[in-house]
C-alpha positions in Angstrom: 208.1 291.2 95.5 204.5 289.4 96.1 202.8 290.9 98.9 202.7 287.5 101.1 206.0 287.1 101.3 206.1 290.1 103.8 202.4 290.7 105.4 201.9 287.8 107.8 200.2 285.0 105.4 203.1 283.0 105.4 204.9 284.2 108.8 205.9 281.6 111.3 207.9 280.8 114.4 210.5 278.7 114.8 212.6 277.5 117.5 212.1 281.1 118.8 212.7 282.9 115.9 209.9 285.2 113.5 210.0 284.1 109.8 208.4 286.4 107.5 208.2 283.5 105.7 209.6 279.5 105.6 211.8 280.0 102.4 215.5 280.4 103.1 218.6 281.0 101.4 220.9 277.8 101.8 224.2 278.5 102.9 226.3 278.5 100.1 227.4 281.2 96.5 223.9 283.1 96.8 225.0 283.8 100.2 228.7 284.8 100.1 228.7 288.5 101.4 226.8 291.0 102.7 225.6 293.0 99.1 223.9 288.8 97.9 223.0 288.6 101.3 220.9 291.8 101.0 219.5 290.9 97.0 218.1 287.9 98.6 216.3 289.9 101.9 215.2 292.8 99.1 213.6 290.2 97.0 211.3 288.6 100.0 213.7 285.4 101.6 212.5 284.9 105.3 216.1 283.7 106.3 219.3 283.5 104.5 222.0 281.3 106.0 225.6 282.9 105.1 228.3 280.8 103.5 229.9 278.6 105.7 232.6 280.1 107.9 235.7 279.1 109.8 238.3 280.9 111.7 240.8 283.1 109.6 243.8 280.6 110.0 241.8 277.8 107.6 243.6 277.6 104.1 240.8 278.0 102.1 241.7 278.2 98.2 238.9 278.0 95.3 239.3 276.0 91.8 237.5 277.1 88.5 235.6 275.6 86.8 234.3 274.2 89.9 230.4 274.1 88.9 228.8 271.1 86.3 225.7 270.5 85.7 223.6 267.4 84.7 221.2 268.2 81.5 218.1 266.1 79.6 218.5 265.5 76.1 216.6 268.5 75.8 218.7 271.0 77.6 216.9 271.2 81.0 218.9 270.9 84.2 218.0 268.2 86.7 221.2 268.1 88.5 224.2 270.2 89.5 227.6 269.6 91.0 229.3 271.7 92.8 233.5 271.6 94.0 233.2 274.8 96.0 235.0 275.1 99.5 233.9 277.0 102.1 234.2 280.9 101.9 237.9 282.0 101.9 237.1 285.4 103.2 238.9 285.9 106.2 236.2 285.7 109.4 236.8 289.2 110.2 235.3 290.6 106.6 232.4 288.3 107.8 231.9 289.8 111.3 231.6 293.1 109.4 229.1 292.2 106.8 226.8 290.1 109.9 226.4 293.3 111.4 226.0 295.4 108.0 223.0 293.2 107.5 221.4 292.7 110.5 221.7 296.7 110.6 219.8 296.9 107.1 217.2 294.1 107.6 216.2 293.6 111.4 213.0 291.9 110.8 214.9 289.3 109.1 216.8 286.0 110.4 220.0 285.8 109.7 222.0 282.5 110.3 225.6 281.7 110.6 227.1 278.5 109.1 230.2 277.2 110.8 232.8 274.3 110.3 236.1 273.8 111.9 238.3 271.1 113.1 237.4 269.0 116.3 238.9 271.7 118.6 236.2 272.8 121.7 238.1 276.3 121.7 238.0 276.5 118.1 234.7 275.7 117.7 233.3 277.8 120.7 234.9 281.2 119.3 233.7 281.2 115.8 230.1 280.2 117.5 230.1 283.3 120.2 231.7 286.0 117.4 229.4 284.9 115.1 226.0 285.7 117.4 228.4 288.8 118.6 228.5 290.2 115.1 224.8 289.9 114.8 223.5 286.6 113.8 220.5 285.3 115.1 221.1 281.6 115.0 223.6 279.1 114.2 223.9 276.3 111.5 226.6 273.9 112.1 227.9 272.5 108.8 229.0 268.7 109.4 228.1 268.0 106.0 230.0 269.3 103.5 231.0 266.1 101.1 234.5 267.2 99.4 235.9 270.2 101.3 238.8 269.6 104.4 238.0 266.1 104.7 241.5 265.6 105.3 241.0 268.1 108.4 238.5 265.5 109.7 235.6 268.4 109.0 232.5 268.7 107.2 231.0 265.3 106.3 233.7 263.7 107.9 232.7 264.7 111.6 228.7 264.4 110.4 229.4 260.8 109.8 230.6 260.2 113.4 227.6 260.7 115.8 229.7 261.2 118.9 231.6 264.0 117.5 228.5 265.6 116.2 227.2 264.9 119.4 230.0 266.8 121.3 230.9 269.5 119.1 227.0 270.4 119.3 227.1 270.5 123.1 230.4 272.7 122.6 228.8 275.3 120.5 225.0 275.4 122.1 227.3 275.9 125.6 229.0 279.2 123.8 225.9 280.4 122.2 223.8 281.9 125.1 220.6 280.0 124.8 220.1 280.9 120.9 218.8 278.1 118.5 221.7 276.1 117.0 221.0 273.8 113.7 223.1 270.5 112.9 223.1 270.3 109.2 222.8 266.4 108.3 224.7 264.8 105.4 223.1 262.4 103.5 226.0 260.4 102.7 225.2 258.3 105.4 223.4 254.5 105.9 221.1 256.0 108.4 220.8 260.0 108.7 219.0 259.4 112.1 221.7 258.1 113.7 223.4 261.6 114.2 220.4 264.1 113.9 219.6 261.7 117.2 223.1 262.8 118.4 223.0 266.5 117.5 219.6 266.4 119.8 221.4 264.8 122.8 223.9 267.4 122.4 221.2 270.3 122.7 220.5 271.0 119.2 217.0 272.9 118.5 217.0 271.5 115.4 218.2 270.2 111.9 218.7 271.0 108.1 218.5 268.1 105.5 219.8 267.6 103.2 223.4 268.5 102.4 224.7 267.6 98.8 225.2 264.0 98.0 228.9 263.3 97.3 229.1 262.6 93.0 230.8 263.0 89.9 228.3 264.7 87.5 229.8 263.0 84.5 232.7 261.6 81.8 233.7 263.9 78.6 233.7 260.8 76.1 236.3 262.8 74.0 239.0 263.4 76.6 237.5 260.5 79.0 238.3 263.3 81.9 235.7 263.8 84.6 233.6 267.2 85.1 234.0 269.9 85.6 237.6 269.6 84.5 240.3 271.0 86.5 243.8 270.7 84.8 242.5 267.6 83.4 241.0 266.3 86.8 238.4 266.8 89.0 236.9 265.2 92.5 233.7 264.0 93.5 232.0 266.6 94.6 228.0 267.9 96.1 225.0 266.8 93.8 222.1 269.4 94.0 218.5 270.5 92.3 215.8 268.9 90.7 217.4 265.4 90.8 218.0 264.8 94.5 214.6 266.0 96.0 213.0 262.3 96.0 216.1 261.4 98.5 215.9 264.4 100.6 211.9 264.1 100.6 212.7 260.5 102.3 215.4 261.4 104.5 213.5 264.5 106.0 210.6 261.9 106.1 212.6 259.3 108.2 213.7 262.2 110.7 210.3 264.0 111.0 208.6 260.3 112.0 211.7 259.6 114.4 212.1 262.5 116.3 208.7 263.7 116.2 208.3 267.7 117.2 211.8 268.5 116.5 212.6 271.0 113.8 213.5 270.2 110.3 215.0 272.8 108.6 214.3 270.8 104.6 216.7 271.3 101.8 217.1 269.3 98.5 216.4 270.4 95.0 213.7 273.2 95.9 213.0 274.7 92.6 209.2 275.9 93.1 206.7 276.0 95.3 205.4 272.5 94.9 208.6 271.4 95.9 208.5 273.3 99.3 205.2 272.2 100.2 206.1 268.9 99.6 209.2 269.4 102.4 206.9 270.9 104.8 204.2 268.0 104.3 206.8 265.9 104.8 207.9 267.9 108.5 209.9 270.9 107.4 208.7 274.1 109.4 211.4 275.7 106.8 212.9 275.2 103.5 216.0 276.1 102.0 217.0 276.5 98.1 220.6 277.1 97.5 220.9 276.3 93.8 217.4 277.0 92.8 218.1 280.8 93.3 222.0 280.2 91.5 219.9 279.2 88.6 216.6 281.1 88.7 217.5 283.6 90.8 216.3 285.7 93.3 213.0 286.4 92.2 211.7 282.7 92.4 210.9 283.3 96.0 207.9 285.0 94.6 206.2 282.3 93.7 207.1 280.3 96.8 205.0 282.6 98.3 202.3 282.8 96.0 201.8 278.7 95.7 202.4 278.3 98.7 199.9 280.7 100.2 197.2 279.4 97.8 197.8 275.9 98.7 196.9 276.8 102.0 194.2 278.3 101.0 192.5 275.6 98.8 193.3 273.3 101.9 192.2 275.7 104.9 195.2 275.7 106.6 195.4 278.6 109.0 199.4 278.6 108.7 202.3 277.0 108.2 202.6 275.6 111.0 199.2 273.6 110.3 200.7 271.8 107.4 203.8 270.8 108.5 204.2 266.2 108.5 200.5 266.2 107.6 201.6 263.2 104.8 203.5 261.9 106.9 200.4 259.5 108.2 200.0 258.6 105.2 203.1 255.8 105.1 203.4 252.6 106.1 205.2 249.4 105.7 204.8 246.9 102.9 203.3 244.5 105.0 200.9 246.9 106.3 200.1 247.8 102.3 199.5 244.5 101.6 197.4 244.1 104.8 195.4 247.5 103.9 195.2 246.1 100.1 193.4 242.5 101.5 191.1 244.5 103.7 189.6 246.7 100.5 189.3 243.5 98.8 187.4 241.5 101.5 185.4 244.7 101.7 184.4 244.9 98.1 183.6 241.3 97.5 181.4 241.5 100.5 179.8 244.8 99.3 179.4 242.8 95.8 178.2 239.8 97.4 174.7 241.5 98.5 173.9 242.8 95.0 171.0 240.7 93.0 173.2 240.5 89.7 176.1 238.3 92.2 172.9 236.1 92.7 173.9 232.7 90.8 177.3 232.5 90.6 178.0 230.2 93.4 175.6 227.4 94.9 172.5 228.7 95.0 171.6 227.3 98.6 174.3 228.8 100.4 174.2 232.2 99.1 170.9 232.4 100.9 172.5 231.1 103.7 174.9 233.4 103.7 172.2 235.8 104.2 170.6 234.5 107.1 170.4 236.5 110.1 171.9 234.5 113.6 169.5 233.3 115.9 172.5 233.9 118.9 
């Protein structure tokens, strides 16, 4: 494990709570029980945010395959799909484990991910037995794309700002004061709309992106979609390499919208150039979830290592002095065009008082041009 991912260089605090570091395991398969939980903490994460969790009584019942992956000619991945549900361990496995972990690793942060139906009671119990059980924070998951939609949960209440509104306020009421996350989907026209809601309803903050709803692709053979189950399938989350330009603009919009309010960034983060693009962009954290189902564990190390040199080469005293520092840097097209016509004017007036420009117009009023103003 690289030495900065543990000895302050890259420590941070956020909405309250000490990061070692800004990376963080997203909620999700690297993150399903207590023994991954701990693989992740052993090999340097700063956070890990568990599988998302909902009361016992949710039928929750896996498919396989459920996993498909979009490759290059060449053989690389750029994109995964995922089918998975939320955990089907029953909640009370999951109160164990919280408190197994936060026993082993107390200088870690350990966040709970929760969905349910629109129920206040519901909602409230699975918030204060989760913090119970030991979890330091809360991330609220109304952005699941394909699981329980039918249940009116997941994307299905993200996509309605008043409910994400409300169920917000319901949880940050049970919780005690302790920071609560709305995770965003991005199957949305306008992801502002409800991160602006979550923030009415007392959110400290939120995560973006969730997966972008998909199929991954057609077998030409059997003209079935993937990955095949009993010769169907259903659209399903759309991760890694190939959704990061989306998520970079989406946690782009939010950062300029809402400015000072914590981003959590997630969206194919698969090395460090990748998170210090998110946290350029306004990220004070950032989450990998299928970068570590792919490379594993072990890529934190050189989160840590590029990022702490790219600190370095820029003088930045911490983390938190690079966070939405490109963010000046866009603009509208009419204000490029407007910044484009300004260089121009410039240069032609920069040309305009070299000798070898002498000549080219009439001769007189170049001179002319020269004169200094008697006013």
């Amino acid at each position: 494990m690289s030495s900065v991912l543990t000895d302050g260089t890259l420590a941070s605090t956020v909405n309250g709570l000490r990061f070692l570091n800004p990376f963080i395991i997203g909620s999700g398969p690297p993150s399903t029980n207590a023994t991954v939980i701990g693989k992740a903490f052993a090999a340097g994460w700063g956070g890990v945010i568990a599988k998302t969790t909902s009361l016992t009584d949710t039928h929750v019942v896996n498919v396989q395959p459920r996993y498909g992956k979009l490759q290059t000619p060449g053989g690389e991945t750029i994109g995964f799909q995922n089918i998975e549900l939320i955990s089907d361990r029953p909640f009370e496995d999951w109160e164990v484990d919280f408190r197994k972990v936060k026993d082993a690793w107390p200088d870690r942060i350990l966040v709970g991910s929760i969905m349910e139906r629109y129920d206040k009671a519901r909602w409230q119990e699975l918030a204060w037995r989760c913090i119970k059980a030991g979890c330091d924070s809360l991330e609220l998951n109304f952005s699941c794309p394909h699981g329980h939609p039918e249940s009116g949960m997941g994307a299905a209440m993200g996509q309605n700002p008043a409910m994400v509104k409300e169920v917000t306020s319901w949880v940050v009421e049970a919780v005690g004061g302790r920071p609560v996350w709305a995770k965003m989907t991005p199957n949305i026209t306008d992801i502002r709309i409800p991160a602006r809601a979550a923030k009415a309803g007392g959110a400290a903050g939120v995560a973006a992106i969730n997966t972008i709803l998909s199929t991954v692709g057609i077998n030409l053979k059997t003209l079935r979609p993937t990955p095949t189950v009993e010769g169907h399938s259903t659209y399903g989350g759309y991760s890694y390499r190939a959704v990061k330009p989306i998520a970079l603009r989406m946690v782009g919009e939010l950062a300029t919208d809402m400015p000072g309010f914590t981003i959590s960034g997630i969206g194919g983060v698969c090395s460090s150039v990748d998170a210090i693009e998110f946290i350029l962009m306004g990220s004070s954290t950032v989450q990998s979830c299928t970068g570590p189902m792919l490379q594993g564990f072990e890529m934190v190390d050189e989160l840590g290592e590029g990022l702490a040199a790219f600190l370095a080469q820029h003088s930045f005293a911490n983390v938190e002095a690079a966070i939405g520092k490109s963010l000046p840097y866009f603009a509208t097209h009419h204000h490029l065009v407007e910044l484009q016509g300004a260089r121009k004017a410039a240069k032609a007036a920069e040309l305009a008082n070299r000798d070898t420009e002498w000549g080219k117009k009439d001769f007189v009023a170049e001179a002319g041009q020269l004169v200094s103003s008697k006013e």
